[in-house]
PDBQT receptor file of N, H, CA, C and O in Angstrom, charges set to zero:
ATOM      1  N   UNK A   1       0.814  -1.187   0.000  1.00  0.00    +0.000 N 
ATOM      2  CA  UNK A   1       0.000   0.000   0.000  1.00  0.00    +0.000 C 
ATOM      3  C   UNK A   1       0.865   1.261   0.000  1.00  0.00    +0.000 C 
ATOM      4  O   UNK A   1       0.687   2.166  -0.816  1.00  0.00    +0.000 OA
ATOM      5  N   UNK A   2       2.136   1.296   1.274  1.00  0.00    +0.000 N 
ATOM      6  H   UNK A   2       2.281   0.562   1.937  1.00  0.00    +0.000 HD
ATOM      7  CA  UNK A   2       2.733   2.422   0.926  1.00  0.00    +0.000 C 
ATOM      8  C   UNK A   2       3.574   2.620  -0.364  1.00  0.00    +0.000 C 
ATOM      9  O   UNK A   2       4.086   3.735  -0.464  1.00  0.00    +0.000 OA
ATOM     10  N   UNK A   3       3.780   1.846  -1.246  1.00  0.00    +0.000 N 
ATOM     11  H   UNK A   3       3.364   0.940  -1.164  1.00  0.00    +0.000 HD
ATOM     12  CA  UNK A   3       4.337   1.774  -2.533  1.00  0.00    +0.000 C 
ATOM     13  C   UNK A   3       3.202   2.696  -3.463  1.00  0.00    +0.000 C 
ATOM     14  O   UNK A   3       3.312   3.861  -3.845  1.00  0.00    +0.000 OA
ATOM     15  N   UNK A   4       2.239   1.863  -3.644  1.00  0.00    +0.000 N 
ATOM     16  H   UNK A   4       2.150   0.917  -3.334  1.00  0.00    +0.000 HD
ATOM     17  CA  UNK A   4       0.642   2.913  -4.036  1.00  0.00    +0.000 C 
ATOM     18  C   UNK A   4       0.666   4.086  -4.444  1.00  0.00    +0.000 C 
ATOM     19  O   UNK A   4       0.327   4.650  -5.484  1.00  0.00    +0.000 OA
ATOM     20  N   UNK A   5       1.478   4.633  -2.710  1.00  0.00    +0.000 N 
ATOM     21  H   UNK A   5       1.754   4.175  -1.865  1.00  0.00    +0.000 HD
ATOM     22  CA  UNK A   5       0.547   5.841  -2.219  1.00  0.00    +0.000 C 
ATOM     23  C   UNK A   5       1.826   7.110  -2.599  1.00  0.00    +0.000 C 
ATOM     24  O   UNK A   5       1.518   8.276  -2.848  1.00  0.00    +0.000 OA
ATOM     25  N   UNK A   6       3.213   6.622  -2.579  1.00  0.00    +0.000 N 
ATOM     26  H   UNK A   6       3.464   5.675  -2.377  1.00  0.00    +0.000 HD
ATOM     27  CA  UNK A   6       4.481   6.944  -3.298  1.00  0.00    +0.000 C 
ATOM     28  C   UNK A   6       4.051   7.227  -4.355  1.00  0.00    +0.000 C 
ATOM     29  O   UNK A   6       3.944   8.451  -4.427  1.00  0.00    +0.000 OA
ATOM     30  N   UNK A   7       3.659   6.613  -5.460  1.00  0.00    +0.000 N 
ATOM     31  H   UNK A   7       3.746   5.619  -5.401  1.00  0.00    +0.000 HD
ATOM     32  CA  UNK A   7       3.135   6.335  -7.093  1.00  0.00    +0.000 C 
ATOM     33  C   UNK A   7       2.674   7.338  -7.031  1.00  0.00    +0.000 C 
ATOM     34  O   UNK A   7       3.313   8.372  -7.228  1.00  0.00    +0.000 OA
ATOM     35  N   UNK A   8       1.140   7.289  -6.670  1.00  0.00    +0.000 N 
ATOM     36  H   UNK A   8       0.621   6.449  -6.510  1.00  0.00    +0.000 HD
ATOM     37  CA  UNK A   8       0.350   8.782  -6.482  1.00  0.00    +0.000 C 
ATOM     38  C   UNK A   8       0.862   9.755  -6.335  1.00  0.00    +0.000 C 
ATOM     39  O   UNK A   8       0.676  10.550  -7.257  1.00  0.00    +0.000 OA
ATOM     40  N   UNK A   9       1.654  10.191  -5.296  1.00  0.00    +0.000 N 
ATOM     41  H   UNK A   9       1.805   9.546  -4.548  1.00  0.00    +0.000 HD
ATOM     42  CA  UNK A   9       2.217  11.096  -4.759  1.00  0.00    +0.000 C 
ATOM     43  C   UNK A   9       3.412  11.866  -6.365  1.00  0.00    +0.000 C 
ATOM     44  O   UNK A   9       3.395  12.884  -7.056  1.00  0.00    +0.000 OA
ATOM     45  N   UNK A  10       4.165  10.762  -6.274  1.00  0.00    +0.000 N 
ATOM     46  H   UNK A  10       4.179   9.935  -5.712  1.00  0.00    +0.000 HD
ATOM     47  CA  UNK A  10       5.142  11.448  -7.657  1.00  0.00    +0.000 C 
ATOM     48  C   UNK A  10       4.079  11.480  -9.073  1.00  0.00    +0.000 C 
ATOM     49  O   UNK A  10       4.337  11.992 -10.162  1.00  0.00    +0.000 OA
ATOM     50  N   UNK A  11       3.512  11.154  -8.886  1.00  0.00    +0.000 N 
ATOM     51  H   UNK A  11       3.304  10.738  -8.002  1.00  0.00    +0.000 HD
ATOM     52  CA  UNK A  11       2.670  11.114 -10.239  1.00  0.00    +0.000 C 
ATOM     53  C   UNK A  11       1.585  12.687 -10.254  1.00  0.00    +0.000 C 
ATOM     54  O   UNK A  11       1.087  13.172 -11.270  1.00  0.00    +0.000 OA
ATOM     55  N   UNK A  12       1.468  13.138  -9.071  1.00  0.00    +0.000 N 
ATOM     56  H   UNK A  12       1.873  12.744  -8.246  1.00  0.00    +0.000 HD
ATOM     57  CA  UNK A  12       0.906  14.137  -8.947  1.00  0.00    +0.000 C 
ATOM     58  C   UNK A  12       1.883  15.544  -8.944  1.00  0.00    +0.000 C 
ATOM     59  O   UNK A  12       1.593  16.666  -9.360  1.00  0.00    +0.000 OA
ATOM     60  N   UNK A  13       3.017  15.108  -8.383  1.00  0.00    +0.000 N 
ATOM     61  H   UNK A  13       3.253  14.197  -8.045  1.00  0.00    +0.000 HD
ATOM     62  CA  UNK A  13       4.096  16.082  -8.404  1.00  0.00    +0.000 C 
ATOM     63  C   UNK A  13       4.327  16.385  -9.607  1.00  0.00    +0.000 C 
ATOM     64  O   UNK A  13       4.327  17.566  -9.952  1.00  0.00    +0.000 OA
ATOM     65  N   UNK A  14       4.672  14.951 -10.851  1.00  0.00    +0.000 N 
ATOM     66  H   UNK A  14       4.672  13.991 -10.572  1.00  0.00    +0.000 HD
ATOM     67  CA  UNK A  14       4.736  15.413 -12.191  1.00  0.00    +0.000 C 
ATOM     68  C   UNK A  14       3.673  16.502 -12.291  1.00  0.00    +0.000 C 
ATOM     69  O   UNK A  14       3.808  17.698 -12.030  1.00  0.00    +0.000 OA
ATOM     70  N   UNK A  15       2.311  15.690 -12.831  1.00  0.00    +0.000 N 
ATOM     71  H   UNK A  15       2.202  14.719 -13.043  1.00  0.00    +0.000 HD
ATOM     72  CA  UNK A  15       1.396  16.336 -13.070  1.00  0.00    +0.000 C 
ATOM     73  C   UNK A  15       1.852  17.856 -13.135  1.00  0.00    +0.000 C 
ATOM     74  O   UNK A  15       2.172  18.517 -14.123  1.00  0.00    +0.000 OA
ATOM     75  N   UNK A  16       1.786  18.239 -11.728  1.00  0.00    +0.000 N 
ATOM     76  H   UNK A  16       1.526  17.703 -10.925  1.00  0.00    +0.000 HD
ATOM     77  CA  UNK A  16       1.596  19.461 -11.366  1.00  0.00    +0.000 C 
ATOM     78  C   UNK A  16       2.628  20.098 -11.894  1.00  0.00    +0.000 C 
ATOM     79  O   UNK A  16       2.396  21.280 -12.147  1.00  0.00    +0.000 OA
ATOM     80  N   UNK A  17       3.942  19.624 -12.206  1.00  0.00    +0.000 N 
ATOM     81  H   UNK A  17       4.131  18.664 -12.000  1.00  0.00    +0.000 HD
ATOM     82  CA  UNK A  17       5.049  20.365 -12.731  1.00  0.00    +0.000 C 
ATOM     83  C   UNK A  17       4.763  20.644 -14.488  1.00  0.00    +0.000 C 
ATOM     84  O   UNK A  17       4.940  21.555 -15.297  1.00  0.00    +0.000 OA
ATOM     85  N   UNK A  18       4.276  19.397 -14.477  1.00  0.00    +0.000 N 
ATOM     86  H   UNK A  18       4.132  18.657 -13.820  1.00  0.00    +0.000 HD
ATOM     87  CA  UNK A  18       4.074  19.678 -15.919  1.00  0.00    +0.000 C 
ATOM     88  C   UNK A  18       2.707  21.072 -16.320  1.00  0.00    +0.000 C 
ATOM     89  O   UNK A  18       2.768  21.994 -17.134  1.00  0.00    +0.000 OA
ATOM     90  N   UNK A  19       1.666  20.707 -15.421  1.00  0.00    +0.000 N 
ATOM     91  H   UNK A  19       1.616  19.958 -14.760  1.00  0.00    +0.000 HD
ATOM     92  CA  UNK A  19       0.879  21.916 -15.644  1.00  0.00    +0.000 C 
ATOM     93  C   UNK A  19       1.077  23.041 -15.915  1.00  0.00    +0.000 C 
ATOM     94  O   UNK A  19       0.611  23.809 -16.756  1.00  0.00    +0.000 OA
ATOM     95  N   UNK A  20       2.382  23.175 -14.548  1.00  0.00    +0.000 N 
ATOM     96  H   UNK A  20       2.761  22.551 -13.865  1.00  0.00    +0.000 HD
ATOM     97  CA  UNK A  20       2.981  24.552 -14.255  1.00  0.00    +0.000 C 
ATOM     98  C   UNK A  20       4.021  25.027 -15.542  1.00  0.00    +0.000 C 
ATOM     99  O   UNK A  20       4.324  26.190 -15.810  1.00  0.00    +0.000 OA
ATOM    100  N   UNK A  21       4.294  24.292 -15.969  1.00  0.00    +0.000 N 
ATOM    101  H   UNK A  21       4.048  23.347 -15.751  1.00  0.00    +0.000 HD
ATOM    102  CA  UNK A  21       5.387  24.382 -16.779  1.00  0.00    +0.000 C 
ATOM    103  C   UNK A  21       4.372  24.803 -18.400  1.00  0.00    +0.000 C 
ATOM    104  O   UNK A  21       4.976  25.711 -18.970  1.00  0.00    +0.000 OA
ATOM    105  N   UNK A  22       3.468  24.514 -18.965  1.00  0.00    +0.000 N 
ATOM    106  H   UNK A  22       2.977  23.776 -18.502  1.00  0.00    +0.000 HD
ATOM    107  CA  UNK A  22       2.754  24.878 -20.229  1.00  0.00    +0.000 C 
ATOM    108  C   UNK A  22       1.794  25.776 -19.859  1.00  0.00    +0.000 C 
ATOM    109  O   UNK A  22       0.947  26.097 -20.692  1.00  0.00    +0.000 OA
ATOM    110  N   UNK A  23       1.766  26.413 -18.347  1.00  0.00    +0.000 N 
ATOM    111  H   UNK A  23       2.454  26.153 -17.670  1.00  0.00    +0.000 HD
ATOM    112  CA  UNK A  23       0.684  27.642 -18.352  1.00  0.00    +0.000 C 
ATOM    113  C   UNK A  23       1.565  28.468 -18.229  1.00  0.00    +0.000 C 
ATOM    114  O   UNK A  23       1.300  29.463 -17.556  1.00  0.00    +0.000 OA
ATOM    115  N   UNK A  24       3.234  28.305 -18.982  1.00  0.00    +0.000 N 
ATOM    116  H   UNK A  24       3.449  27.496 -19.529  1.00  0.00    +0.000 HD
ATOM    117  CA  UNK A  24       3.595  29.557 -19.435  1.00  0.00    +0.000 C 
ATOM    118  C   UNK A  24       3.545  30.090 -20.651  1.00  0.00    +0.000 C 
ATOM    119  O   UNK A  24       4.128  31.128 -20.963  1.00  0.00    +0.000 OA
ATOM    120  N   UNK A  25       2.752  29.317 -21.500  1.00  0.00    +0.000 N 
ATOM    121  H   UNK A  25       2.278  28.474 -21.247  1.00  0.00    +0.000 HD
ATOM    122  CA  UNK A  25       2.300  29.573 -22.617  1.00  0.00    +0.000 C 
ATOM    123  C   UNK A  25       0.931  30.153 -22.752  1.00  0.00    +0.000 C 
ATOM    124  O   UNK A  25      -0.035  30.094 -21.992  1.00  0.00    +0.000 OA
ATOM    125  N   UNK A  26       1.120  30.829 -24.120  1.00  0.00    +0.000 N 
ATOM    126  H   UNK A  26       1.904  30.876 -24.739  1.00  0.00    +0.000 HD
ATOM    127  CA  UNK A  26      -0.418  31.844 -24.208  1.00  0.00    +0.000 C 
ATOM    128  C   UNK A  26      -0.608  30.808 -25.113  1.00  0.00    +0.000 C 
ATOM    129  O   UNK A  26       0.199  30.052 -25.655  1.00  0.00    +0.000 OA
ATOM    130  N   UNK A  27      -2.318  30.945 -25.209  1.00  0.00    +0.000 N 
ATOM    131  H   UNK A  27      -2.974  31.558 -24.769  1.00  0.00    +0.000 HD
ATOM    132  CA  UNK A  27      -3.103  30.038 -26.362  1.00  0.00    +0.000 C 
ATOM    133  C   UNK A  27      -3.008  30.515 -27.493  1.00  0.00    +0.000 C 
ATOM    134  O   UNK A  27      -2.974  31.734 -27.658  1.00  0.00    +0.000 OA
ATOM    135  N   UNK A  28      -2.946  29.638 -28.508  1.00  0.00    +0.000 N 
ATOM    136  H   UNK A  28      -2.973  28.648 -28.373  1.00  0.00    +0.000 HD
ATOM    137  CA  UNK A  28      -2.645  30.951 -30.099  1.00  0.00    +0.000 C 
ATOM    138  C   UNK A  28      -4.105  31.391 -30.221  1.00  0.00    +0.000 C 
ATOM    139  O   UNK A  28      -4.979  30.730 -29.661  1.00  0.00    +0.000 OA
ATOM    140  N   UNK A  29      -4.358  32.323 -30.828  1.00  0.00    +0.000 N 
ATOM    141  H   UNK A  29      -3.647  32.860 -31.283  1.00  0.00    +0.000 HD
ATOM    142  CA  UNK A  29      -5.275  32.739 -31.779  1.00  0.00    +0.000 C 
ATOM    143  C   UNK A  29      -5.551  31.875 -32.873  1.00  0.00    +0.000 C 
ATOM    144  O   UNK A  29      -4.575  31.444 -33.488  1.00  0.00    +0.000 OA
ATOM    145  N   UNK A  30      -6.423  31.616 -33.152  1.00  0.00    +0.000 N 
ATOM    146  H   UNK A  30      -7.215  31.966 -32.653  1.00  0.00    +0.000 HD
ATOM    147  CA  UNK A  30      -7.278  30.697 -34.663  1.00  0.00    +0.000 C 
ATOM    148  C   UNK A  30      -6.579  31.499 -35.607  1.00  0.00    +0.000 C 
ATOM    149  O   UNK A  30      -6.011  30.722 -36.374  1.00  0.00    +0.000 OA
ATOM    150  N   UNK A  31      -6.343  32.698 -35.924  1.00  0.00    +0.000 N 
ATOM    151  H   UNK A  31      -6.805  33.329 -35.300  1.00  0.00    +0.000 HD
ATOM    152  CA  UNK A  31      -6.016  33.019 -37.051  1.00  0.00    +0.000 C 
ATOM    153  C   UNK A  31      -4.464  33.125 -36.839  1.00  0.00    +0.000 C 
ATOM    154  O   UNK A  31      -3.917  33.321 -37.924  1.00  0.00    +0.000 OA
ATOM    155  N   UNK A  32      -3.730  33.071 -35.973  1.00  0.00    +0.000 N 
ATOM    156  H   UNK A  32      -4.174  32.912 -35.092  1.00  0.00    +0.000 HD
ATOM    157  CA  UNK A  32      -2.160  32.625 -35.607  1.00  0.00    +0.000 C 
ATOM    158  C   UNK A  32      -2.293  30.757 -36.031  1.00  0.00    +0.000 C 
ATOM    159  O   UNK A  32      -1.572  30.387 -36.958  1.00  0.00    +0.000 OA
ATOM    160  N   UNK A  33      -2.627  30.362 -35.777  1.00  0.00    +0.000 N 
ATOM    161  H   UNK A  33      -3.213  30.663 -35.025  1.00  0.00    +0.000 HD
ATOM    162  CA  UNK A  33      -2.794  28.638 -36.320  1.00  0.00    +0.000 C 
ATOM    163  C   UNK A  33      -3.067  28.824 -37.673  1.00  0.00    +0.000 C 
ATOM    164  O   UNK A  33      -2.141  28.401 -38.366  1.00  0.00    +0.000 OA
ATOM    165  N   UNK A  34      -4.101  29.356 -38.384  1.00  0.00    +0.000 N 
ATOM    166  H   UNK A  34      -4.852  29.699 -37.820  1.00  0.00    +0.000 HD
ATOM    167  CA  UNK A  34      -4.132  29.397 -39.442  1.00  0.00    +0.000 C 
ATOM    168  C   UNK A  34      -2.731  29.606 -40.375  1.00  0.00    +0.000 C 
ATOM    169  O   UNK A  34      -2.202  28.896 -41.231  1.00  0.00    +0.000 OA
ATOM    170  N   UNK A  35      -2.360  31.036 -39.746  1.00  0.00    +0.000 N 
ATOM    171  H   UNK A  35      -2.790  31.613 -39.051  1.00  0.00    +0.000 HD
ATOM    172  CA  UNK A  35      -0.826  31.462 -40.229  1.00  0.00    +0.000 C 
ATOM    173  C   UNK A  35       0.226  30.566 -40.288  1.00  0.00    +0.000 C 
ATOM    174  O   UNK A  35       0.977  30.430 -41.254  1.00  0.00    +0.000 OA
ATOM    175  N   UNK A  36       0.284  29.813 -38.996  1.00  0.00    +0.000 N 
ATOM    176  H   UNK A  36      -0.326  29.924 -38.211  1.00  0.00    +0.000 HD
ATOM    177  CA  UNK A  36       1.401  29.116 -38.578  1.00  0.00    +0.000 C 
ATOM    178  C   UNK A  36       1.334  28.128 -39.859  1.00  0.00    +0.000 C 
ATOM    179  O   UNK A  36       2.077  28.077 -40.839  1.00  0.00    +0.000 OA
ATOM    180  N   UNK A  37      -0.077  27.180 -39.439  1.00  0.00    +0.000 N 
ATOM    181  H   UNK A  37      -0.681  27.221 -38.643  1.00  0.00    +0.000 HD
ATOM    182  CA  UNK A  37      -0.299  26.019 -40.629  1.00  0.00    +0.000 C 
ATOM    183  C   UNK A  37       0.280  26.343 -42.495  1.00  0.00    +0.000 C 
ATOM    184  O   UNK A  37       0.700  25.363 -43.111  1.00  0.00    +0.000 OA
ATOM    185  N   UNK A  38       0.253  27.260 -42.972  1.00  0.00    +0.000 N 
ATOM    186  H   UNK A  38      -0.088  28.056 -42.472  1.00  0.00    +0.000 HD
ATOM    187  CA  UNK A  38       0.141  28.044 -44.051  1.00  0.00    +0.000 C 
ATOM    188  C   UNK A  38       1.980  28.226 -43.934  1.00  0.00    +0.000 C 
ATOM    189  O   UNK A  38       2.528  27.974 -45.007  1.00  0.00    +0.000 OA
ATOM    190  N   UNK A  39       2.750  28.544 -43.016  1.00  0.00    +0.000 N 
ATOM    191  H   UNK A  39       2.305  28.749 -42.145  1.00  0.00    +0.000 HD
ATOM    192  CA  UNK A  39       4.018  28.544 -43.210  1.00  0.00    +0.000 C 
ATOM    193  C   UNK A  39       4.537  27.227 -43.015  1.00  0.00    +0.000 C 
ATOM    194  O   UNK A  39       5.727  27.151 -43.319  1.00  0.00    +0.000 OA
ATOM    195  N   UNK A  40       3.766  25.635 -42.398  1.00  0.00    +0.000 N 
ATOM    196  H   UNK A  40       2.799  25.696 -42.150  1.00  0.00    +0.000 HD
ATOM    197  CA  UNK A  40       4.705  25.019 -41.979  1.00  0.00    +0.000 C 
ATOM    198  C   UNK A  40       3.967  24.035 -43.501  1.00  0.00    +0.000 C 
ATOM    199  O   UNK A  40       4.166  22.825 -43.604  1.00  0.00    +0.000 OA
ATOM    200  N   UNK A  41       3.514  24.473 -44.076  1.00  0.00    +0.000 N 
ATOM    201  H   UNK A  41       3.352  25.457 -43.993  1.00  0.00    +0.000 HD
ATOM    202  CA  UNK A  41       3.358  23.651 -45.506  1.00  0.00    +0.000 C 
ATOM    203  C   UNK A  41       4.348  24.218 -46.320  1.00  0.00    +0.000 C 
ATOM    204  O   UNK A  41       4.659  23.776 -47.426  1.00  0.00    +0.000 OA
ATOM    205  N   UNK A  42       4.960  25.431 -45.644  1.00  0.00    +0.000 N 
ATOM    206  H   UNK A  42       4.707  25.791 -44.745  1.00  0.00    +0.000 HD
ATOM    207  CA  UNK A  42       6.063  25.761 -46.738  1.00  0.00    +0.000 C 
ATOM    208  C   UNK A  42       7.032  25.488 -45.900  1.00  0.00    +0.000 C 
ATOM    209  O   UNK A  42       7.757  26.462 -45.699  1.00  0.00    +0.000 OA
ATOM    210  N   UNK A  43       7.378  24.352 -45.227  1.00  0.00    +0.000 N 
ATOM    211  H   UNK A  43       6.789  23.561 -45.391  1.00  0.00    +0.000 HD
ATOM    212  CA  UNK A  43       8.704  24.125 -44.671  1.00  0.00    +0.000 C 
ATOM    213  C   UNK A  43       9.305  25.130 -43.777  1.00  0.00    +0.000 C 
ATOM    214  O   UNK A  43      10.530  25.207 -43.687  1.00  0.00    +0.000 OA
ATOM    215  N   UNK A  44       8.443  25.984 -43.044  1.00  0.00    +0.000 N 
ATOM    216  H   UNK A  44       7.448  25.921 -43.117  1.00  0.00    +0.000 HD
ATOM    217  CA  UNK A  44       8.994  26.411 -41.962  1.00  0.00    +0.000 C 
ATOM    218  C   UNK A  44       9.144  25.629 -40.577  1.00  0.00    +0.000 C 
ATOM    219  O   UNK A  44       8.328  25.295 -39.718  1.00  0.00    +0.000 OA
ATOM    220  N   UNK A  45      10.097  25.525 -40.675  1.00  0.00    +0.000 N 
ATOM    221  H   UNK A  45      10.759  25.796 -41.373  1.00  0.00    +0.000 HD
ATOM    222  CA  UNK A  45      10.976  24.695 -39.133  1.00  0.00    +0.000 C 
ATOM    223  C   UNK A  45      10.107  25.621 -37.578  1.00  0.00    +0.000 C 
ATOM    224  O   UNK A  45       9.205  25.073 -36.945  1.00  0.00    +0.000 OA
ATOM    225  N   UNK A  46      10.615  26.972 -37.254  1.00  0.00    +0.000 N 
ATOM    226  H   UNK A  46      11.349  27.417 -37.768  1.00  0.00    +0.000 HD
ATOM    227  CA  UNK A  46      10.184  27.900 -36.712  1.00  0.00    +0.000 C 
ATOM    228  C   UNK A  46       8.673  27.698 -36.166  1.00  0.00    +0.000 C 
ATOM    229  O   UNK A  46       8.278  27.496 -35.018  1.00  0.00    +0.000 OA
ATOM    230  N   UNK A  47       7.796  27.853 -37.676  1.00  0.00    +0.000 N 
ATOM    231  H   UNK A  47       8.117  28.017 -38.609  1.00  0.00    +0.000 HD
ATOM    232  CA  UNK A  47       6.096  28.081 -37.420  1.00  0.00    +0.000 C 
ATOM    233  C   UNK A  47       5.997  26.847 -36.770  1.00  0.00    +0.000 C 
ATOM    234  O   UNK A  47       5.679  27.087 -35.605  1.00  0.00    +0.000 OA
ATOM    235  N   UNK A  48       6.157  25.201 -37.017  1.00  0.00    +0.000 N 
ATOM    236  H   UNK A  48       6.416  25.006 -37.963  1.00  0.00    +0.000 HD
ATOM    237  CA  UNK A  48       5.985  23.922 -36.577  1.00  0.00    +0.000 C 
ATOM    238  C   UNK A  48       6.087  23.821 -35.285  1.00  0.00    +0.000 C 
ATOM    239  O   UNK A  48       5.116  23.577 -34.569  1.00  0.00    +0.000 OA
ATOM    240  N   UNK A  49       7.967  24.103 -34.602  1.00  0.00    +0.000 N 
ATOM    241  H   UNK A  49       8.755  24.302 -35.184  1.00  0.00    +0.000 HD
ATOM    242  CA  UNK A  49       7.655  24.569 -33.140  1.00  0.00    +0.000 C 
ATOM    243  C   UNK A  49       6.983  25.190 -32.297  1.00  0.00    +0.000 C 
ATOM    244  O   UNK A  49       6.805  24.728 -31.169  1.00  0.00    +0.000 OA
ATOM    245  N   UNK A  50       6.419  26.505 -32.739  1.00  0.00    +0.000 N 
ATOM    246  H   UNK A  50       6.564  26.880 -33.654  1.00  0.00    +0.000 HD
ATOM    247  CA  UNK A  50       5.858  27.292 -32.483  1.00  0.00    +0.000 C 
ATOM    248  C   UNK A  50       4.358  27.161 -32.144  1.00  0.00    +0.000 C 
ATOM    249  O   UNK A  50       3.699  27.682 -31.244  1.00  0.00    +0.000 OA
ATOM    250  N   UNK A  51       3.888  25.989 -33.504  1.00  0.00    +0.000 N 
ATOM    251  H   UNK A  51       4.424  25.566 -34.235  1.00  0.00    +0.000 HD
ATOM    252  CA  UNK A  51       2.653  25.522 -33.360  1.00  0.00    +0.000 C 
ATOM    253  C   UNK A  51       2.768  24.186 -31.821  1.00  0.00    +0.000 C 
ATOM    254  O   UNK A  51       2.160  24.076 -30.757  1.00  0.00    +0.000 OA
ATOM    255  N   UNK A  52       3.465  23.693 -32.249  1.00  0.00    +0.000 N 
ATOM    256  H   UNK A  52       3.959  23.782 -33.114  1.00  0.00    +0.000 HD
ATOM    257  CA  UNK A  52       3.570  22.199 -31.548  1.00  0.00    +0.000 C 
ATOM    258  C   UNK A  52       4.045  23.010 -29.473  1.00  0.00    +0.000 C 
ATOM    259  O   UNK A  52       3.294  22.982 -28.497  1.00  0.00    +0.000 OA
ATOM    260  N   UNK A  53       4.904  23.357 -29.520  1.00  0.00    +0.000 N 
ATOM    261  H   UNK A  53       5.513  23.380 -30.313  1.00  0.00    +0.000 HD
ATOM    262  CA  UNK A  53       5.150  24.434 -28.222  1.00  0.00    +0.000 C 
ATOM    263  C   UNK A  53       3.748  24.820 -27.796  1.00  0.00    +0.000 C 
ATOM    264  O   UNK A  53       3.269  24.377 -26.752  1.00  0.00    +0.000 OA
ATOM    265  N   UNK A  54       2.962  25.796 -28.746  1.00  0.00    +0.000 N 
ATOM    266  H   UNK A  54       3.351  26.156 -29.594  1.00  0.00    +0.000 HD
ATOM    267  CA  UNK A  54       1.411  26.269 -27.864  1.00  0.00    +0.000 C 
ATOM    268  C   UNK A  54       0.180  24.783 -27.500  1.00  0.00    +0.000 C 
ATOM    269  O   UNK A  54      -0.814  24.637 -26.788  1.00  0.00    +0.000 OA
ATOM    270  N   UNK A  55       0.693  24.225 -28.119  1.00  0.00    +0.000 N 
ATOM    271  H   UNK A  55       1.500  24.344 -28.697  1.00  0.00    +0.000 HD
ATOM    272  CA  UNK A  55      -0.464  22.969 -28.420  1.00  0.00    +0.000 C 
ATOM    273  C   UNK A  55       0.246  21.954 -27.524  1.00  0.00    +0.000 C 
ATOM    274  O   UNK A  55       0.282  20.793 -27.931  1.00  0.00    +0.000 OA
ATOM    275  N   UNK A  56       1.091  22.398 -25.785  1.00  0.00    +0.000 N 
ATOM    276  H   UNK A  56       1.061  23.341 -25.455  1.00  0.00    +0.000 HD
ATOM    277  CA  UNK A  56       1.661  20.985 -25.657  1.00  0.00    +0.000 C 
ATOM    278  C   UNK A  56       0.080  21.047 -24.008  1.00  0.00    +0.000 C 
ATOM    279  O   UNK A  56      -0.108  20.061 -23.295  1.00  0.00    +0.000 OA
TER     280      UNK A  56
């Protein structure tokens, strides 16, 4: 049981780090996605991160 309750425990710590860690990102705008999408069909490296970074 105390093995369990360890699990939980770090699994919530992630969690929470990870939360903390992508609500330093702003949400794009629909028409910033639009943009982004539209440059990463032209092989922009940049727009892809950029998209994939707001969307984690």
């Amino acid at each position: 049981m105390a093995k369990a309750g360890k699990a939980i425990n770090e699994s919530n710590r992630s969690l929470s780090r990870y939360l903390e860690e992508i609500g330093k990102f702003e949400p794009l705008h629909p028409d910033r996605e639009v943009e982004l999408a539209i440059r990463i069909k032209k092989n922009d490296r940049r727009a892809l991160k950029e998209l994939v970074t707001a969307n984690l």
